[in-house]
C-alpha positions as CSV (number, residue, x, y, z in Angstrom):
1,X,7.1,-5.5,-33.1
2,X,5.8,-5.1,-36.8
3,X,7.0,-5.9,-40.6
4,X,7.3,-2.8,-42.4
5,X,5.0,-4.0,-44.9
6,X,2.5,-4.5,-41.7
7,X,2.5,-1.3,-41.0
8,X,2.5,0.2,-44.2
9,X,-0.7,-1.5,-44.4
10,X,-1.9,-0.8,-40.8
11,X,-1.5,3.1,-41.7
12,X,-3.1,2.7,-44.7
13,X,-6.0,1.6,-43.0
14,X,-5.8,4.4,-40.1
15,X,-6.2,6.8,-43.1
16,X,-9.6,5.4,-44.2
17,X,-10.8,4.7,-40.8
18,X,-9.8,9.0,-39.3
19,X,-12.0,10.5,-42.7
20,X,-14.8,8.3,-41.4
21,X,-14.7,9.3,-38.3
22,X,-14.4,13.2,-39.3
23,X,-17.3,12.6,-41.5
24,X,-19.3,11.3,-38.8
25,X,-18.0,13.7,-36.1
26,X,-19.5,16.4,-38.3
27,X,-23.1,15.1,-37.9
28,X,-22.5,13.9,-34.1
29,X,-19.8,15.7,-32.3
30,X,-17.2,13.9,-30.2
31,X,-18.7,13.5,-26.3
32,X,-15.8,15.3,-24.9
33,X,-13.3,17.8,-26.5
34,X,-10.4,16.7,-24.3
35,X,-10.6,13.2,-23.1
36,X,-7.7,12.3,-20.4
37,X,-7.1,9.3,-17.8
38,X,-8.2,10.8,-14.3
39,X,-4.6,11.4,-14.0
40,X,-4.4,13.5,-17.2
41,X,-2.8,11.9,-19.6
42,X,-3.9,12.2,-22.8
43,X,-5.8,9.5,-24.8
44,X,-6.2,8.9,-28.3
45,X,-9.5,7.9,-29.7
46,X,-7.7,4.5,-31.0
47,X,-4.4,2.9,-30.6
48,X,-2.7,1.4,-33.5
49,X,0.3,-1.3,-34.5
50,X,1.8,2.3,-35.0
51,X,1.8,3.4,-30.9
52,X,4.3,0.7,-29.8
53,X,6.0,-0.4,-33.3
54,X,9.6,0.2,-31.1
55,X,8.7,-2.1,-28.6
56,X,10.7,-5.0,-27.9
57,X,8.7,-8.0,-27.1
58,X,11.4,-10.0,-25.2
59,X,13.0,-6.5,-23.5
60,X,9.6,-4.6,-22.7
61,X,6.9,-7.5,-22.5
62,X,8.2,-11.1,-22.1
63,X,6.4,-13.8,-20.6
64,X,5.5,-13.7,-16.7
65,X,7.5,-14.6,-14.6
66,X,10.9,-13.8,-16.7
67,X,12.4,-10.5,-16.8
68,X,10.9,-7.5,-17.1
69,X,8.4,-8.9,-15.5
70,X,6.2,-6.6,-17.0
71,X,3.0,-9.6,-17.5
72,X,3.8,-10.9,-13.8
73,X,6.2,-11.9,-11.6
74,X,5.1,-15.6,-11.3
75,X,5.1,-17.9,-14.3
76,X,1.2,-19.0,-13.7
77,X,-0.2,-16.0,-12.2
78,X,-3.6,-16.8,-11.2
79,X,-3.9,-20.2,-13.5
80,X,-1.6,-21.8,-10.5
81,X,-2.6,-19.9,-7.3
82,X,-5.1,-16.9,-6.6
83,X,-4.4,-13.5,-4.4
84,X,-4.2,-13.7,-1.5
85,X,-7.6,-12.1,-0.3
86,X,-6.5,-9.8,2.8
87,X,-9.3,-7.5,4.2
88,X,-8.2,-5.0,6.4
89,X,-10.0,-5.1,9.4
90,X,-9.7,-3.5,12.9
91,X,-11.7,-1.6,15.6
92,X,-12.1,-1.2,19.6
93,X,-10.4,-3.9,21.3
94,X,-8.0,-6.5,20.8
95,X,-11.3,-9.2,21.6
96,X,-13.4,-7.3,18.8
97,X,-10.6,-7.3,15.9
98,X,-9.9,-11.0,16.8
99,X,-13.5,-11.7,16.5
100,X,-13.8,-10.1,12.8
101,X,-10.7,-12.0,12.0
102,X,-12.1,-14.9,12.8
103,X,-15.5,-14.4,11.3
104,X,-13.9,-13.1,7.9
105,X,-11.5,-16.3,8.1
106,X,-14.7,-18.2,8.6
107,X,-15.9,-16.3,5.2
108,X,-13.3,-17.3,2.9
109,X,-10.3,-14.4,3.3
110,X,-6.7,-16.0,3.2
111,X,-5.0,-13.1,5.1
112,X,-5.2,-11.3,7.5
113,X,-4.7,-7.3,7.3
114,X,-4.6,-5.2,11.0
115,X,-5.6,-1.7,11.2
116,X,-4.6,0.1,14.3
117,X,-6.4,3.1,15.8
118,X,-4.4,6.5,16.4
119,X,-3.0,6.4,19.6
120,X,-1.0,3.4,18.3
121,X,-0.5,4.3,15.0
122,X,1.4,7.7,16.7
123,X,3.2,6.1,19.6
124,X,1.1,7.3,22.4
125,X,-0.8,4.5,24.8
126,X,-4.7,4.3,25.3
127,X,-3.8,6.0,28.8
128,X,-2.3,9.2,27.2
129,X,-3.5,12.7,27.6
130,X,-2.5,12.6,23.5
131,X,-4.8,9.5,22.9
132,X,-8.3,10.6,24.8
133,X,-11.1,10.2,22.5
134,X,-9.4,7.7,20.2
135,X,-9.6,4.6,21.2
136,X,-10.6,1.8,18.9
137,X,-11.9,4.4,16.7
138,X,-10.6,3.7,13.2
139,X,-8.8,0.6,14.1
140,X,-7.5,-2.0,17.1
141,X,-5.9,0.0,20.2
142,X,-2.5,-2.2,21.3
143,X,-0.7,-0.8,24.5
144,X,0.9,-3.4,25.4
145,X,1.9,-7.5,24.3
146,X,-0.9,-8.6,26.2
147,X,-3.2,-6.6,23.8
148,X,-1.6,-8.4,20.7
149,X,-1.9,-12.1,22.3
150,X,-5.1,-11.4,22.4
151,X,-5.4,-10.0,19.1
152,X,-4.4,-12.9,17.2
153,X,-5.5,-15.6,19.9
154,X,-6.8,-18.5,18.6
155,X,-5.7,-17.2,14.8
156,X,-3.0,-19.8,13.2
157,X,-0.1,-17.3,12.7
158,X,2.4,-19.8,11.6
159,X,0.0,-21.0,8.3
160,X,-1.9,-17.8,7.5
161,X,-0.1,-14.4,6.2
162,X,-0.6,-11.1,8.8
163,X,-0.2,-7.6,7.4
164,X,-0.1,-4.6,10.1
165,X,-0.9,-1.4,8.9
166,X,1.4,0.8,10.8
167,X,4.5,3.0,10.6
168,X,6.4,5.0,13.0
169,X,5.8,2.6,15.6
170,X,6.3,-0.6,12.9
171,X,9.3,-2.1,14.6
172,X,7.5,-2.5,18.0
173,X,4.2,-3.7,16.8
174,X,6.3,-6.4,14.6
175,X,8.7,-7.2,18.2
176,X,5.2,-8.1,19.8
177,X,3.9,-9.7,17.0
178,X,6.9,-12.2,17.3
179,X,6.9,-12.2,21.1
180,X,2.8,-13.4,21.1
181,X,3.9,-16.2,18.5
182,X,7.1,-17.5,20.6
183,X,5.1,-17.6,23.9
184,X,2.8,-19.4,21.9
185,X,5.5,-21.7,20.7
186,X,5.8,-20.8,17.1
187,X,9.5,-20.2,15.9
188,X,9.9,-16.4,14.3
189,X,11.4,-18.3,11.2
190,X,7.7,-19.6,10.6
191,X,6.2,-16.3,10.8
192,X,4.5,-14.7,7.1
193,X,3.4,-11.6,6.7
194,X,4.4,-7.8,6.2
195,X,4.6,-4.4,8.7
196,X,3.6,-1.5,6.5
197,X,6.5,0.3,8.3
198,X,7.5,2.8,5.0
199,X,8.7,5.8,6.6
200,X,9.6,7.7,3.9
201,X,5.8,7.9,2.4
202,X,4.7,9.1,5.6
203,X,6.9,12.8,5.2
204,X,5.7,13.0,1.6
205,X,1.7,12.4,2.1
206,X,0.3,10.5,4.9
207,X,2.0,12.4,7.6
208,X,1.9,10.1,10.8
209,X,5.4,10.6,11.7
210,X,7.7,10.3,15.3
211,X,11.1,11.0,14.5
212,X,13.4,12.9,11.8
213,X,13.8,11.2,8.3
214,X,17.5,9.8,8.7
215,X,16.6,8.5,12.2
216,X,13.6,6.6,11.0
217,X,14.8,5.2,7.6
218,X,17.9,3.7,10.4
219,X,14.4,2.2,11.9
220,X,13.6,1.1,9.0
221,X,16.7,-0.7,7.8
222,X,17.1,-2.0,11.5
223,X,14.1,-4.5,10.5
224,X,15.3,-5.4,7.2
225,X,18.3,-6.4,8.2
226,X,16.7,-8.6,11.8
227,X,13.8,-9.7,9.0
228,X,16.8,-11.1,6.4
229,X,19.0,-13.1,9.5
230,X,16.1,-13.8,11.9
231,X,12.2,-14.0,10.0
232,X,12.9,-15.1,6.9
233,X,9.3,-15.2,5.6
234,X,8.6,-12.0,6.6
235,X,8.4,-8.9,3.9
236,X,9.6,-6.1,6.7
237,X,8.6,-3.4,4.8
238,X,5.7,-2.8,2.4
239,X,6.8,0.1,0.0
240,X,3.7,2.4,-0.4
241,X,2.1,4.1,-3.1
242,X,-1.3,3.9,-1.6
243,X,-1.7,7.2,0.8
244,X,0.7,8.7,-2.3
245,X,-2.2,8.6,-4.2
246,X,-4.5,9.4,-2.0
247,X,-3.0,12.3,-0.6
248,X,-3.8,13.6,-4.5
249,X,-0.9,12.0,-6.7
250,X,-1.4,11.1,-10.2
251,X,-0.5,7.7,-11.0
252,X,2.9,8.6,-12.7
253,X,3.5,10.4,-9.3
254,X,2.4,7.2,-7.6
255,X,4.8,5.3,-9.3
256,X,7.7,7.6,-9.4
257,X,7.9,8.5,-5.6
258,X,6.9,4.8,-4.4
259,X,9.8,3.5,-6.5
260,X,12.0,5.9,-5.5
261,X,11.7,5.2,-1.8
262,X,12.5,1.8,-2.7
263,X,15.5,2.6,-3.8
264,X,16.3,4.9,-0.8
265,X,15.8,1.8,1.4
266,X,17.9,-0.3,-1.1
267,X,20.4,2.1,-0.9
268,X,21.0,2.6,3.0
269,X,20.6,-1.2,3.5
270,X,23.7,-1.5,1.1
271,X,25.7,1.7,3.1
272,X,24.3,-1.1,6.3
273,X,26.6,-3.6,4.5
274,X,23.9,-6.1,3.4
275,X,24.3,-8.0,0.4
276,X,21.4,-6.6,-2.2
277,X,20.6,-10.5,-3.0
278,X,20.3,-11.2,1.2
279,X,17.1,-9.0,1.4
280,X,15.9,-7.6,-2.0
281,X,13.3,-10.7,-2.1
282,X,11.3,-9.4,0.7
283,X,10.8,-6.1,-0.2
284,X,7.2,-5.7,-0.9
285,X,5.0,-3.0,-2.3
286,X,1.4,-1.4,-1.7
287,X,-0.3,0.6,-4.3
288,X,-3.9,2.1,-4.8
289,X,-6.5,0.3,-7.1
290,X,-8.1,4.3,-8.0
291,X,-11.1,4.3,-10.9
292,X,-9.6,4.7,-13.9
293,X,-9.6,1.0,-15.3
294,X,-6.6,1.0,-18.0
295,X,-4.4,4.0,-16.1
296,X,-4.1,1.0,-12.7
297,X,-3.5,-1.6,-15.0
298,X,-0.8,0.2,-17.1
299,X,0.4,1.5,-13.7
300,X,1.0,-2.0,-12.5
301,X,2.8,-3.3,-15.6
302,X,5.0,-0.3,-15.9
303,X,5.8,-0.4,-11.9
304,X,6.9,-4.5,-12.2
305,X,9.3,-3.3,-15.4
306,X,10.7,-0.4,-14.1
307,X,12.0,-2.4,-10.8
308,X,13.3,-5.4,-12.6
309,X,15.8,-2.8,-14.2
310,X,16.3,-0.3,-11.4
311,X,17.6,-3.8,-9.4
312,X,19.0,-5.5,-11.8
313,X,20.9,-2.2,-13.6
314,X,21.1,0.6,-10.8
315,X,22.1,-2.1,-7.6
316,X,23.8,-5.3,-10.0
317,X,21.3,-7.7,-8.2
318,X,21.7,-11.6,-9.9
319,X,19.3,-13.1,-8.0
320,X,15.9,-13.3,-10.1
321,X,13.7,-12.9,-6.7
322,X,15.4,-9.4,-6.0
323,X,13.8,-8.3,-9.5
324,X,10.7,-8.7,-8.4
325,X,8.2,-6.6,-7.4
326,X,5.3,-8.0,-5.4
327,X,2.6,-6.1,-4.4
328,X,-0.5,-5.6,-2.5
329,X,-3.7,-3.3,-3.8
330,X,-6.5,-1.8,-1.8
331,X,-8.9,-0.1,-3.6
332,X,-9.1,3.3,-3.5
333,X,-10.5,5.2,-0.6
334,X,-10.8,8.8,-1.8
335,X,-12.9,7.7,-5.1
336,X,-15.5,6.6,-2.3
337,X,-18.8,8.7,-2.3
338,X,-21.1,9.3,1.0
339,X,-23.7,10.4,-1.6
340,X,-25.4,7.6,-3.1
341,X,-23.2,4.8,-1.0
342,X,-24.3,2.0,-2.9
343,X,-22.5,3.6,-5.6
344,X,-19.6,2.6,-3.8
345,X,-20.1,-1.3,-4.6
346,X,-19.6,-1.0,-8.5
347,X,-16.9,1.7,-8.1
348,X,-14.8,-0.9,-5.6
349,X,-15.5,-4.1,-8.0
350,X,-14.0,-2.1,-11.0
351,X,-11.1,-1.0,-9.6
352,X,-10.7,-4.0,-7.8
353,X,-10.5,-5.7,-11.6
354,X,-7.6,-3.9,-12.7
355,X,-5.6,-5.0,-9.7
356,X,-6.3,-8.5,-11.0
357,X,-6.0,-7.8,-15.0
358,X,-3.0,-5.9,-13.7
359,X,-1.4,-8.8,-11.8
360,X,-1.7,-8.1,-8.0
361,X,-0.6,-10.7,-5.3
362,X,-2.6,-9.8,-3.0
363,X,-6.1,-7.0,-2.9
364,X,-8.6,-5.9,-0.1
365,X,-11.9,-4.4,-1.4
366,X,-13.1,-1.6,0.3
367,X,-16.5,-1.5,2.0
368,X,-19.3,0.6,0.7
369,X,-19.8,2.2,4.2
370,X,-16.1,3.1,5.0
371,X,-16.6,6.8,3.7
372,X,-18.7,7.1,6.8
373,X,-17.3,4.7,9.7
374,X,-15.4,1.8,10.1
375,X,-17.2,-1.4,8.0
376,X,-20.0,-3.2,9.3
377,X,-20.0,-7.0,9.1
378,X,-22.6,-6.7,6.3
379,X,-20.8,-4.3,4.7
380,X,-17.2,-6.0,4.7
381,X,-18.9,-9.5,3.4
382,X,-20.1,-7.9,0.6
383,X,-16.8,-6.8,0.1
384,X,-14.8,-10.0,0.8
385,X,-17.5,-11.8,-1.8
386,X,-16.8,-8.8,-4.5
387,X,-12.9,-10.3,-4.4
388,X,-14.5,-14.3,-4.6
389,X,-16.3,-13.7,-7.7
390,X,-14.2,-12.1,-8.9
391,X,-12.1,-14.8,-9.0
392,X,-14.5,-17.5,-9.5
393,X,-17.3,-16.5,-11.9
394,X,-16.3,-14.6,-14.4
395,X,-13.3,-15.8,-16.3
396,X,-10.6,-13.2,-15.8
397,X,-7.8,-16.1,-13.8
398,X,-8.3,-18.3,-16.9
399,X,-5.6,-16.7,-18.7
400,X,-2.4,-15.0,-17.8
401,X,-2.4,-11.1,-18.6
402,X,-4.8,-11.3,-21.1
403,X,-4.8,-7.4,-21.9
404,X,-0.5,-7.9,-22.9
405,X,-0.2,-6.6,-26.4
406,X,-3.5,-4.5,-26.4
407,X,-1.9,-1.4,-28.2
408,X,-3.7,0.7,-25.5
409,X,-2.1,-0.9,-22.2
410,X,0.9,-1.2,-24.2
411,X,1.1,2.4,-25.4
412,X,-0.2,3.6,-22.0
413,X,2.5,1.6,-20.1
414,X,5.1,3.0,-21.6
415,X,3.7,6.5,-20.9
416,X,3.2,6.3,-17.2
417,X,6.7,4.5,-17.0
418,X,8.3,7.8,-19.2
419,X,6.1,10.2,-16.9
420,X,7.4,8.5,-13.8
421,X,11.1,8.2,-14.9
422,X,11.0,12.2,-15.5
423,X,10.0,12.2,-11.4
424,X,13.0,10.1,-10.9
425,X,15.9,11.6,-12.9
426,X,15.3,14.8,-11.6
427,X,15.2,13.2,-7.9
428,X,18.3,11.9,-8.8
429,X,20.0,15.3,-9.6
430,X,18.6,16.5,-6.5
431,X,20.6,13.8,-3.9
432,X,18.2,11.2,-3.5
433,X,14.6,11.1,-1.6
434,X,15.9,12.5,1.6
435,X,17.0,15.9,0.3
436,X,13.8,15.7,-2.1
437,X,11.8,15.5,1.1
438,X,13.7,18.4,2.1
439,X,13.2,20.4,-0.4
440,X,9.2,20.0,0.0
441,X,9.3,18.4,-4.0
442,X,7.2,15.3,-3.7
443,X,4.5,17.2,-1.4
444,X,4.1,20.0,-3.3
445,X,3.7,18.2,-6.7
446,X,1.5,16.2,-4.7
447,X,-0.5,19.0,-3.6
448,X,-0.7,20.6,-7.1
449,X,-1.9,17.6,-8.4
450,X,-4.7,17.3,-5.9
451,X,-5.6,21.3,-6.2
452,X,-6.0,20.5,-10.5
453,X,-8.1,17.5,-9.7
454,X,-10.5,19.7,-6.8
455,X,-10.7,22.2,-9.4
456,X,-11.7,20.0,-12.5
457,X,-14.6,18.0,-10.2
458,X,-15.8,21.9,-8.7
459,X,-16.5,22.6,-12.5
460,X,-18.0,19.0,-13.4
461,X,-15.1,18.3,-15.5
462,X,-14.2,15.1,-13.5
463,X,-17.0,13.3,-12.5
464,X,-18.3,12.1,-9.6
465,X,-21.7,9.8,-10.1
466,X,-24.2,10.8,-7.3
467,X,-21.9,13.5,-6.0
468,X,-21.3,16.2,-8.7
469,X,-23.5,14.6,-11.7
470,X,-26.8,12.7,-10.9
471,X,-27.3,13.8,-7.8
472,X,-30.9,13.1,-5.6
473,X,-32.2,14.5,-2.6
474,X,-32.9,11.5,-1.3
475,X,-31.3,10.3,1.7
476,X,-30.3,6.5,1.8
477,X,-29.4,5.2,5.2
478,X,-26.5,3.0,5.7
479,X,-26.2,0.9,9.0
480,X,-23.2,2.3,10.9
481,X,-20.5,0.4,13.0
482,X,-20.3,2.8,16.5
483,X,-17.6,2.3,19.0
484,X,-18.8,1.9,22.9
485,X,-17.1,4.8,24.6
486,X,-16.8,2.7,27.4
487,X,-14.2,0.7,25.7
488,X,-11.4,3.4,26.5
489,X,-12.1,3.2,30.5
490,X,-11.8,-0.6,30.0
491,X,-8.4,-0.4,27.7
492,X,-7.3,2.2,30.5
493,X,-8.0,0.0,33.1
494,X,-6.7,-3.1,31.5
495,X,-3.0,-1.3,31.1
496,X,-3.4,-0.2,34.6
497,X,-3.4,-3.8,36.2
498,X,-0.4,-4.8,33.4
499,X,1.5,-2.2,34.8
500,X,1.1,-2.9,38.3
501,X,1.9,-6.9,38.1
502,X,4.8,-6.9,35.7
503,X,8.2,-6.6,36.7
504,X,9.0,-2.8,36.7
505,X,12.3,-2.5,37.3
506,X,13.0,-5.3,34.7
507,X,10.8,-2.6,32.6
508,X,13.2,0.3,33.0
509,X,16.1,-2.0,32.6
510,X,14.9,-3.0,29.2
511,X,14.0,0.9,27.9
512,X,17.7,1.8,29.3
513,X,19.2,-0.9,27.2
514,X,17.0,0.6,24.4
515,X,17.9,3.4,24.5
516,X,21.8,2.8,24.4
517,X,21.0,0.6,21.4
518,X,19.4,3.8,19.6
519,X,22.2,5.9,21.0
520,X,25.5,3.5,20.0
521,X,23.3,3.2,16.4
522,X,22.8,-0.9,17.4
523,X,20.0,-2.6,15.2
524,X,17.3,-2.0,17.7
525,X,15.0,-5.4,16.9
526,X,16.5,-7.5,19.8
527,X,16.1,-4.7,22.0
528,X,12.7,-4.1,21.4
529,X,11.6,-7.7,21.5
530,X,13.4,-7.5,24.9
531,X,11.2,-4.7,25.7
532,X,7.7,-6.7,24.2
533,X,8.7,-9.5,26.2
534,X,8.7,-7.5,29.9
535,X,5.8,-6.0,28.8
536,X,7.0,-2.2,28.7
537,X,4.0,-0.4,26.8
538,X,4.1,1.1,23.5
539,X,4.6,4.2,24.0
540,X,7.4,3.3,26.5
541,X,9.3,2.0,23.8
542,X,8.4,4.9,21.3
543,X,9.2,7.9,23.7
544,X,12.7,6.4,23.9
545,X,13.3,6.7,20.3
546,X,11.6,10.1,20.8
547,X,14.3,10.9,23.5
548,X,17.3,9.6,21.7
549,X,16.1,10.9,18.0
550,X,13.9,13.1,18.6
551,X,10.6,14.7,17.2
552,X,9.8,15.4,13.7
553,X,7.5,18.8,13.0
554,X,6.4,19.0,9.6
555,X,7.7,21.9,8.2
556,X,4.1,23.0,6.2
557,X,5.4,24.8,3.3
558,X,2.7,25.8,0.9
């Protein structure tokens, strides 16, 4: 990166600069003894030419849009078109969540993101002995297609992008999703947007989970293939780092085991028979936006790179689009305080920044309020506008990556990508993710990681503003969103009459055909979208995977 005589120079310089600074530490002592990223990396007082003098700028930076990738994955970034602005959004009914979709439409957000309340993010209908209690509570309650048409009535699903939040369950949600838009007269080719529908994640940290591992991941690969022959705008999985991190992973431990389930789903779609090129392109990811500024950005930058090469080197993929990795951020949700909730505004606008600066195609901004209930409409505006002035005030889309060559990201880059690839190698030696899972690896360094972290904010090492450091007695009140109770009797009641007028028998036809399908390992998609279509309920569909796969228990090992 650097002349020789540069550096000679540049070291030179260090020299004078590190007696200054000893002379002045000795009258005014450094704030902190040991200063880390909140992931614990070390960091330097000052990067140098002398931190990344072995770089490569055309291997290990490059321009966006070319390979590594490591400044962006489009040419123009943000100069030619911004994020998509995607805030998650859904509580009680269908009729509520299409309301708030439409009122944050009306606002200025260019995507729409679902959240689904427990019952459905488990399998179980409203109706369940499983599910009383839950309805609507920390997201949209679906039972049946008639609770999606409703969802996205009204909503133009063939021009605006639709994210569901939702795993075990993923394939189902996305047959009804198609089924709505078809009645509706909208071809599935037409359809944009992204189930969550990441398995693998959910055994390591998030923990909503149906079936085994090797029966879910044939889920999983079911929809990539239907998504690369049938819905070709459609990203059919969304490869998560988010509830990784949240769970208590650093970001090296973000990356490492977020990557590596990519390549676990890249690898069994090959064993399918797919060409890497067919569906590579609509593989997407999801990572967390936490509060340490430079560790995201570096994190970001390090995550692109390391793809481009795992696809391009570990699977032999020639088709550019397969190199790249686009992703989605949402803020993070554990750096949240309910002390001092106003707090939470400045926290979610930083990190919120360094999933711009750090390249992100698309971002949702959490509300200040979601530490204590689902968002308020006051609330999630605030939030929506955060992401708009972001992008319209104050200057940071004017140029493309403009922290690429700071010796800090640079040097801190390549750090999180060695820390990462140290997760990965030895993931390797083990068999792959699978028998990692197995083997408890990724939870328990997962759970280490979150016991160090507990243990350095209990002693005020990390630091919380307004929860461990600043604190008031003061009590500020926050408007809270409630969910009616009433609304389960009416989702209850509303299934009741679907089941009664549809056809039945064609209902038990369509779960027996189903469940052959699972049984005689057949892609499952047009089988489910037979079911959506003859209205069988959710949890119809998911109890006969449950009866041909079975149930997963989590192991819990400690």
């Amino acid at each position: 990166m650097f002349k020789e005589d540069q550096m000679d120079k540049a070291n030179k310089m260090h020299s004078h600069w590190d007696a200054r600074c000893k002379k002045s530490f000795s009258k005014f002592p450094p704030r902190k003894e040991r200063c880390t990223t909140v992931s614990d990396l070390p960091i330097k007082s000052i990067y140098t030419p002398e931190d990344i003098k072995e770089m490569d700028f055309a291997e290990d930076i490059g321009y966006p849009g070319f390979y590594p990738y490591t400044r962006g994955v489009q040419p123009t970034m943000y100069k030619g078109r911004l994020w998509t602005m995607r805030m998650f959004a859904g509580f009680g009914s269908a009729k509520d969540t299409n309301e708030r979709f439409k009122y944050l439409v009306q606002q200025g957000q260019t995507g729409l993101s679902t959240a689904f309340d427990m019952p459905t993010l488990m399998g179980y209908d409203t109706g369940s002995t499983r599910a009383k209690g839950e309805c609507g509570k920390c997201g949209v309650a679906i039972d049946t297609l008639a609770d999606m048409e409703q969802l996205f009535d009204g909503l133009p699903v063939d021009k605006i992008t639709t994210s569901m939040t939702i795993n075990p369950p993923a394939a189902i949600i996305w047959a009804m999703y198609i089924a709505a838009a078809e009645k509706r007269g909208i071809p599935r080719a037409k359809l944009g947007g992204t189930i969550q529908n990441d398995m693998l994640k959910e055994f390591i940290a998030q923990k909503t989970f149906m079936c085994p591992p090797e029966e879910s991941v044939r889920v999983v690969v079911d929809t990539i293939e239907f998504g690369a022959k049938e819905v070709p705008k459609w990203n059919t999985v969304s490869i998560s780092g988010y509830h990784i991190r949240e769970a208590g992973a650093t970001a090296a431990q973000e990356l490492a085991f977020t990557l590596y389930d990519g390549i676990t789903y890249v690898e069994e779609s090959i064993k399918r028979g797919l060409d890497v090129d067919a569906f590579a392109p609509r593989l997407s990811f999801f990572f967390n936006a936490h509060i340490d500024f430079f560790e995201e950005i570096a994190k970001y930058r390090a995550a692109r790179r390391m793809w481009a090469r795992f696809m391009k080197e570990r699977f032999k993929a020639t088709d550019p689009r397969s190199m790249l990795l686009r992703f989605h951020t949402q803020t993070a949700g554990c750096s949240l305080t309910a002390q001092q909730p106003y707090n939470n505004v400045v926290r979610t606008t930083t990190e919120a920044l360094s999933a711009v600066l750090g390249g992100t195609q698309s971002l949702h901004t959490n509300s200040l309020d979601e530490v204590l209930a689902l968002p308020t409409e006051h609330s999630v505006t605030i939030a929506l506008r955060t992401q708009q002035i972001l992008a319209e005030e104050i200057g940071v889309t004017n140029t493309i990556d403009p922290l690429g060559g700071s010796y800090f990201v640079e040097a801190l880059t390549n750090k999180i990508e060695e820390e990462a690839m140290a997760y990965i190698d030895k993931m390797d030696d083990m068999g792959g993710m699978l028998a990692a899972i197995d083997n408890n690896y990724p939870q328990k360094e997962i759970a280490d990681s979150a016991y160090r972290f507990q243990n350095q904010y209990d002693s005020g090492e990390q630091i919380m503003v307004g929860a461990n450091k600043y604190e008031t007695e003061d009590k500020v009140a926050v408007p809270l969103l409630e969910i009616n109770q009433e609304l389960e009797n009416q989702q209850i009641e509303k299934l009741g009459r679907i089941k009664e007028n549809r056809d039945n028998k064609l209902v038990d036809s369509s779960i027996d055909r189903l469940k052959e399908a699972c049984a005689k390992d057949q892609n499952v998609m047009p089988y489910l979208l037979d079911c959506a279509n003859t209205y069988c309920t959710l949890q119809e569909m998911c109890d006969a995977f449950r009866d041909v796969f079975g149930i997963y228990r989590d192991p819990g090992i400690f």
